[in-house]
N, C-alpha and C positions, 0 to 999 in steps of 0.2 A: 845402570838402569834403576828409576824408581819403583818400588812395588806399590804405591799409591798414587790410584789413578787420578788425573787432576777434577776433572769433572765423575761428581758420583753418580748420575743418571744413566749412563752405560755400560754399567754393571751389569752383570749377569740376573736376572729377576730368580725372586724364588720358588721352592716347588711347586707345583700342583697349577690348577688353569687360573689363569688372572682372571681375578673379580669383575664382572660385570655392572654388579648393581651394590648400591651401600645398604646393609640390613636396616639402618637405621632411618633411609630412607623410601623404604618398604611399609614398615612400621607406624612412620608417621603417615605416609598416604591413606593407609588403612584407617587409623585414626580419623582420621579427615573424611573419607568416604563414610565413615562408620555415623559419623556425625550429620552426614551431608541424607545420607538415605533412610536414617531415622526420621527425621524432619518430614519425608517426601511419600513415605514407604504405603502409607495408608489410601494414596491417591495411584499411587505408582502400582502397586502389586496385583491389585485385579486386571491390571491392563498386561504385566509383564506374566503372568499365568496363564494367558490365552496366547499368548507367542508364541507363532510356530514357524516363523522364519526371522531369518537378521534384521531386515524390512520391519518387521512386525515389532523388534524388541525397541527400533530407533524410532516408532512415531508413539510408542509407548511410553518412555522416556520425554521426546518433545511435549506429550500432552500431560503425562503426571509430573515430571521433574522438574517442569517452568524453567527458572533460569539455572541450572545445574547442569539441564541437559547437554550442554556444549561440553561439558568437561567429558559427557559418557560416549556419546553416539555423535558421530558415526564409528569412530576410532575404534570404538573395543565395542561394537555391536554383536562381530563373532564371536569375541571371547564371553560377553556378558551369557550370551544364548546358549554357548559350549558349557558355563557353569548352570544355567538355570536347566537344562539338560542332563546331569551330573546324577547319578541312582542314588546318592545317599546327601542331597540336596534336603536342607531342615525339613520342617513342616510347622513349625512352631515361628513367628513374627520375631522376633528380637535373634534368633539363631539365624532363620534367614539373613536379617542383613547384614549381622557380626558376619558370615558364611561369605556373599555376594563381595564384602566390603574388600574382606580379607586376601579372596578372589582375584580380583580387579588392581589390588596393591603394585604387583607385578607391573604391570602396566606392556602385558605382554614380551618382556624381553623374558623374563621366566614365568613358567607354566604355571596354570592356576593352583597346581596343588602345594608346590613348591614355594608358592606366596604365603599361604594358607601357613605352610610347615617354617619359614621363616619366623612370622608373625607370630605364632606361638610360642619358637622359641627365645624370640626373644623377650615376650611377654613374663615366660618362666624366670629369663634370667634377671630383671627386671627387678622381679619378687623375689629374689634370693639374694639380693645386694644389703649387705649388713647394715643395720641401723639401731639405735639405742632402743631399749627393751623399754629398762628399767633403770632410774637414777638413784642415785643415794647420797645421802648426807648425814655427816656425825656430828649430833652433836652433843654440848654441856648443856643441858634444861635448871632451870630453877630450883628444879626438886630436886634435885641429884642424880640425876641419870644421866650419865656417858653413855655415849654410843651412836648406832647407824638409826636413822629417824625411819619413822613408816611413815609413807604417803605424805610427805612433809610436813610431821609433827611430833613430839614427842612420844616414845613408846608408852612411857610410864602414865605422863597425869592428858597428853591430848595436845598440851599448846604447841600451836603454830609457827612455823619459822614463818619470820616477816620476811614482807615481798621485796622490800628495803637490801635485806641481804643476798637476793638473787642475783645482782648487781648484771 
């Protein structure tokens, strides 16, 4: 008897509940909405702040969003209403729609806060991904100074590493 199975797709899956949704395409929806309702936000908000039913948030959308509207309403009218509904919903124009955007990422298979807590964290992690500070270079200057260069130039008299040796 082999103990390697021939095909590796029927293998036993690992712990915990299988993924639903890719974070990273969480992430970039939000992006996208975030872009999409900035654009619209100044046409769209006085009509989406009088909405007081599902109804009311899809002909709000029709009439401020022009052509975007198809992507929102009718599909996520409840969800959009359920967050614009929300007790710690911004009050300040640019938090609202980062808020709404964020929201809405989900695209209802997870809960709007859940979107919300995705997109930030993967925003953090994002921002925490290592990348070069600061560079250095040693060098021999004319004057006589050996060593690590500031700002690409000699510590001692100032001159410049040419752009020649950047290669």
């Amino acid at each position: 008897m082999s103990k390697k199975a021939l095909d590796r797709f029927s293998q036993k899956r690992g712990r915990g509940r299988p993924a639903t949704v890719r974070f990273t395409e969480i992430v970039g929806r939000a992006d996208n909405n975030r872009r999409i309702l900035d654009q619209v936000w100044e046409r769209l908000w006085p009509l989406l702040s009088r909405a007081n039913s599902e109804g009311e948030v899809t002909t709000a959308f029709k009439e401020g969003a022009g052509p975007y509207a198809t992507q929102y309403v009718p599909a996520f009218s409840a969800l959009i209403f359920g967050v614009l509904r929300e007790k710690i919903f911004p009050k300040r124009r640019k938090s609202q729609v980062n808020f709404l955007a964020d929201s809405l990422a989900g695209v209802g298979v997870v809960v709007a806060r859940r979107s919300r807590d995705i997109c930030a964290e993967q925003r953090s992690k994002a921002q925490r991904q290592h990348r070069i500070i600061r560079y250095e270079y040693y060098v021999e200057c004319s004057c006589g100074y050996e060593g690590p260069s500031k700002d690409r130039a000699c510590r001692k008299c100032g001159a410049e590493i040419p752009a020649s040796l950047f290669g």
